[in-house]
C-alpha positions in Angstrom: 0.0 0.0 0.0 1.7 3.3 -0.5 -0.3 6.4 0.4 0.1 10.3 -0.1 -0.2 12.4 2.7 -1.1 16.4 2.4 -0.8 18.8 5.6 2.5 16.2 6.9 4.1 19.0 8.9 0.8 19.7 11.2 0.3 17.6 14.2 -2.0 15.0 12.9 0.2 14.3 10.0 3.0 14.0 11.7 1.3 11.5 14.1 0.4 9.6 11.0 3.8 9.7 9.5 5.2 8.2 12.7 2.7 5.7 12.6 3.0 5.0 8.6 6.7 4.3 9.3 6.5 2.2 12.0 4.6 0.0 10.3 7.0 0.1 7.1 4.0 1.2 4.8 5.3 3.1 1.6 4.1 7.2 1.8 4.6 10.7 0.3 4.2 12.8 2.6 4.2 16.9 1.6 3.1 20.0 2.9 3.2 23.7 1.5 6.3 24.0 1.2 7.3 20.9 -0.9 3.6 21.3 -2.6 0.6 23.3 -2.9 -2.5 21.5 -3.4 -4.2 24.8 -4.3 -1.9 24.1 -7.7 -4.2 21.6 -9.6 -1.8 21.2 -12.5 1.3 20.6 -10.1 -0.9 18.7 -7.8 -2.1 16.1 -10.3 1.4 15.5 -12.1 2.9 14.0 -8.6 0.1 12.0 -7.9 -0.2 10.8 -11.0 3.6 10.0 -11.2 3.2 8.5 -7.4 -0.3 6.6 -7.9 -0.7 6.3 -4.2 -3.5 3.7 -3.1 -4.7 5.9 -0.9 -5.0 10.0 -0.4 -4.8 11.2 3.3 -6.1 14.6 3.1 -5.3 16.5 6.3 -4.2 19.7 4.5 -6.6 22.7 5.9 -7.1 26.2 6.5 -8.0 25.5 10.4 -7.8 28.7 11.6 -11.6 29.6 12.7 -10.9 33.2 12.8 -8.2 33.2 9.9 -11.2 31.9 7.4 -13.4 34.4 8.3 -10.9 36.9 7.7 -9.6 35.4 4.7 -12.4 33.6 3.1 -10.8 33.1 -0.1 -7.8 31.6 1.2 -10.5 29.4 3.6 -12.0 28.5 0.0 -9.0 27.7 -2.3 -7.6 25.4 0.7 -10.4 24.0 2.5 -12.8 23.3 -0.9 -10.9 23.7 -3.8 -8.5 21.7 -3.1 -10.4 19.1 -1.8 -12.3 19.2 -4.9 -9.2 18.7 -6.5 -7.8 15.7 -4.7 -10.7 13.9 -5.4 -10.8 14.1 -9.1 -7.5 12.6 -9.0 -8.3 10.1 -6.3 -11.2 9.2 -8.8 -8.9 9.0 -11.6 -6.0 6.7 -10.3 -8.7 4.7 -8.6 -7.0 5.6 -5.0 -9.6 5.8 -1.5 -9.7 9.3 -0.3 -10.0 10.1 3.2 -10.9 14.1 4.7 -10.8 15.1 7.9 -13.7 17.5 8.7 -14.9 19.1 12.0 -17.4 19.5 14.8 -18.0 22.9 13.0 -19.9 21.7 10.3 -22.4 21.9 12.9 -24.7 24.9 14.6 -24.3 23.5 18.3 -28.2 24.2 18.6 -29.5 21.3 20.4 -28.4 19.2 23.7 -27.3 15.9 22.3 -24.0 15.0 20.6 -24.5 15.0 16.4 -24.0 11.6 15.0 -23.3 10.9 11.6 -27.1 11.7 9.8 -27.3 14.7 12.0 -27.7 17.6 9.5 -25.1 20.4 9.3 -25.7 23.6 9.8 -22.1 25.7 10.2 -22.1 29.0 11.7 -18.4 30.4 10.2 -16.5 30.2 7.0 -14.7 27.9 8.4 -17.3 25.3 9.2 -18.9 26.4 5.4 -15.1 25.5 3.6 -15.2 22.4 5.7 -18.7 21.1 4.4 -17.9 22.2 1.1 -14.9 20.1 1.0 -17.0 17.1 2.5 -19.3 17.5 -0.5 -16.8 17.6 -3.6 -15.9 14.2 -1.6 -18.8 12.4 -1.7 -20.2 13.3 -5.0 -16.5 13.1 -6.6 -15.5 9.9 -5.4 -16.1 6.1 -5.6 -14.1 5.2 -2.3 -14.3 8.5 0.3 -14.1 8.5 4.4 -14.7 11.7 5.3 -13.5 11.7 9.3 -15.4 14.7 11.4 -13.3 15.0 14.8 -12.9 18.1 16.9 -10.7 19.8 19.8 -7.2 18.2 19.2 -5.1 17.8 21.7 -1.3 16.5 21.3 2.1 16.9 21.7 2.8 18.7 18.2 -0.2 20.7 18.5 0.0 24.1 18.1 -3.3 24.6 19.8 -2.1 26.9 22.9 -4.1 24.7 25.6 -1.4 21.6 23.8 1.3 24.0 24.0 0.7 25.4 27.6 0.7 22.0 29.0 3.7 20.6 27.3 5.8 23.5 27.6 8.6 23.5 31.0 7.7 27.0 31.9 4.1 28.0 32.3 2.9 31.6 32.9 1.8 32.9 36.3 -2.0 33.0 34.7 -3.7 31.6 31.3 -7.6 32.8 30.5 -9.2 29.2 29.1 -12.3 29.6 27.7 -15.5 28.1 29.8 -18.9 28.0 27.5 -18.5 26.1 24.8 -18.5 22.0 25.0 -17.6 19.7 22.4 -15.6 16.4 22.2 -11.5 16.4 23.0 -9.4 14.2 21.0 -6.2 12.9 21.3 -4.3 13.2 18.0 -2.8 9.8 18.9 -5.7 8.0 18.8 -7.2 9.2 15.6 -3.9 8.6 14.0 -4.5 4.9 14.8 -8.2 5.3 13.9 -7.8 6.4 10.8 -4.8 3.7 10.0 -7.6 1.3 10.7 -10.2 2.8 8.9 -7.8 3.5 5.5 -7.2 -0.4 5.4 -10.8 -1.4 5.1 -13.1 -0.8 2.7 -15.8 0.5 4.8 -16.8 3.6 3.2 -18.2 6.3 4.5 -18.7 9.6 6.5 -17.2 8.7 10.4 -17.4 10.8 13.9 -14.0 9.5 15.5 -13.5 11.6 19.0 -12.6 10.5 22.3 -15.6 9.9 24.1 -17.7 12.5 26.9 -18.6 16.3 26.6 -16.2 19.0 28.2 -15.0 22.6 27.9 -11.5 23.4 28.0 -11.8 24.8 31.1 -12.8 21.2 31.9 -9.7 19.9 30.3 -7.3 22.3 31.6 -8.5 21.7 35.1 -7.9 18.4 35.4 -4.6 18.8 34.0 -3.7 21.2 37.0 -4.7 18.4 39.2 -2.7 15.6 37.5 0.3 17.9 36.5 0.1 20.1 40.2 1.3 23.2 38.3 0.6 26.5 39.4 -0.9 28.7 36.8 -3.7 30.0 37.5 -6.5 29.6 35.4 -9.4 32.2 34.8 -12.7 31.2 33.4 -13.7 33.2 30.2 -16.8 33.6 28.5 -16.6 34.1 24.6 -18.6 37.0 24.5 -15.6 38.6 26.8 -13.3 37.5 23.8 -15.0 39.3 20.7 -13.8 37.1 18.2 -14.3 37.1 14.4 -15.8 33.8 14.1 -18.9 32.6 15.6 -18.7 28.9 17.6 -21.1 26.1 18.0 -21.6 26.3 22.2 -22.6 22.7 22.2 -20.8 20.2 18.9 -19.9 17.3 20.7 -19.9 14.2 17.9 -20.9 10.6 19.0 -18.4 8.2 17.0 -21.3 5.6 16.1 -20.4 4.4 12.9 -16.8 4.0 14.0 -17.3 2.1 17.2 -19.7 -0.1 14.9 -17.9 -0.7 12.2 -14.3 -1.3 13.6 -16.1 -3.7 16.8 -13.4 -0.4 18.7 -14.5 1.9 21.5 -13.2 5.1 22.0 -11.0 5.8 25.2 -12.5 8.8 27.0 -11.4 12.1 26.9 -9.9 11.7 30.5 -8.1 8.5 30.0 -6.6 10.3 26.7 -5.3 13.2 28.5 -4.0 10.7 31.4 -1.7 9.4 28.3 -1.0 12.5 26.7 0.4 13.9 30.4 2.4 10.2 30.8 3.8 11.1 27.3 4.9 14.9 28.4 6.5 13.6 31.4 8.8 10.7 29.8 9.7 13.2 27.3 10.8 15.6 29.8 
């Protein structure tokens, strides 16, 4: 199997390089700098040339607020060239799998979306995102399209990620306290989706670690695990005035995954328990 990898240098992909390597499978792995996937023509001519099996599109404009601001840029990187993976994908007879988001959702409601829930985003962002999902589906024969939300990791450049791993924390950090969603531990959907890429199982997949929190949530318990002494201020959005708007309730119930793949999903707390064990070996 060899596979092609877009967005390598952000955290997921790097997770999934590690993981590609260590079990000896064949990849290409590229970000912008060794290719832009906004460049159909240059885009199509190495894939065609690599004929990967299978197209692991992680490449994104994530940035909630950077889309709103930039919503061509949001729409070249998040749609277009999405659009344009999967015309190749279509034409080499590779799978595709896209990661999508929580934000292809409005947060209106009080249970977590599953897989038929219908999306309703709320930013550019979210919009790109479902945009992208749809040149997927209607362009390809073999398409996962993998919602997940909140990453959390060692190469994340999320600042929540960053605060925690980081030797020196600041005397205070403001963590946001009214919006709840699913975590998810970039680990484990690196191994999710090596599982899912190998079968033939096609399909649109919620893969999260399982429960509902905040962040305030999350970075709480980490103080009582790690003991540090930051203090941590509870924020409201509103406070924040931010660009984008944010579903206040998107967590995702991983249904079809947990189905599918006979796998449950570790809960948010057991995945940050790991993450922490991960900071402190490396330190």
């Amino acid at each position: 199997m060899k596979i092609f990898v877009s967005g390598a240098e952000g955290a997921l992909g790097q997770e999934m390089t590690r993981l590609l390597r260590n079990e000896k499978i064949k990849f290409l792995a590229t970000d912008v700098k060794q290719l832009d996937i906004t460049d159909f023509k240059s885009t199509n001519k190495v894939l065609l040339d690599y004929r990967p099996d299978v197209i692991l599109h992680f490449a994104a404009v994530s940035g909630v607020d950077t889309c709103e601001r930039d919503r061509d840029l949001a729409f070249r990187v998040n749609a277009l060239s999405s659009m344009g993976l999967a015309l190749i994908a279509k034409k080499i007879g590779a799978k595709m799998l896209y990661t999508s988001t929580n934000y292809v959702f409005d947060g209106h409601g009080e249970e977590a979306f599953a897989e038929y829930s219908d999306p309703n985003p709320l930013s550019e962002y979210g919009r790109t995102k479902l945009l992208g999902e749809k040149y997927v589906k209607d362009i390809c024969d073999k398409y996962f399209i993998v919602r997940t939300s909140w990453l959390f990791g060692k190469n994340s450049n999320r600042y929540i990620s960053k605060f925690l791993v980081a030797e020196k924390k600041p005397g205070s950090i403001d963590v946001i306290c009214d919006q709840f969603a699913s975590l998810t531990y970039i680990d484990h959907l690196a191994e999710a989706i090596l599982r899912v890429i190998k079968s033939d199982n096609y399909g649109i997949y919620h893969i999260v670690n399982s429960g509902v929190a905040s962040w305030l949530d999350f970075v709480l318990r980490a103080k009582k695990i790690m003991r540090f002494r930051t203090t941590v201020r509870a924020v409201k959005t509103e406070e924040l005035n931010l660009p984008a708007k944010r579903p206040r309730f998107s967590p995702l119930a991983s249904h079809s995954y947990e189905f599918l793949f006979a796998c449950q999903m570790k809960s948010w707390e057991e995945a940050l328990n790991e993450f922490i064990k991960s900071i402190i070996r490396k330190s």
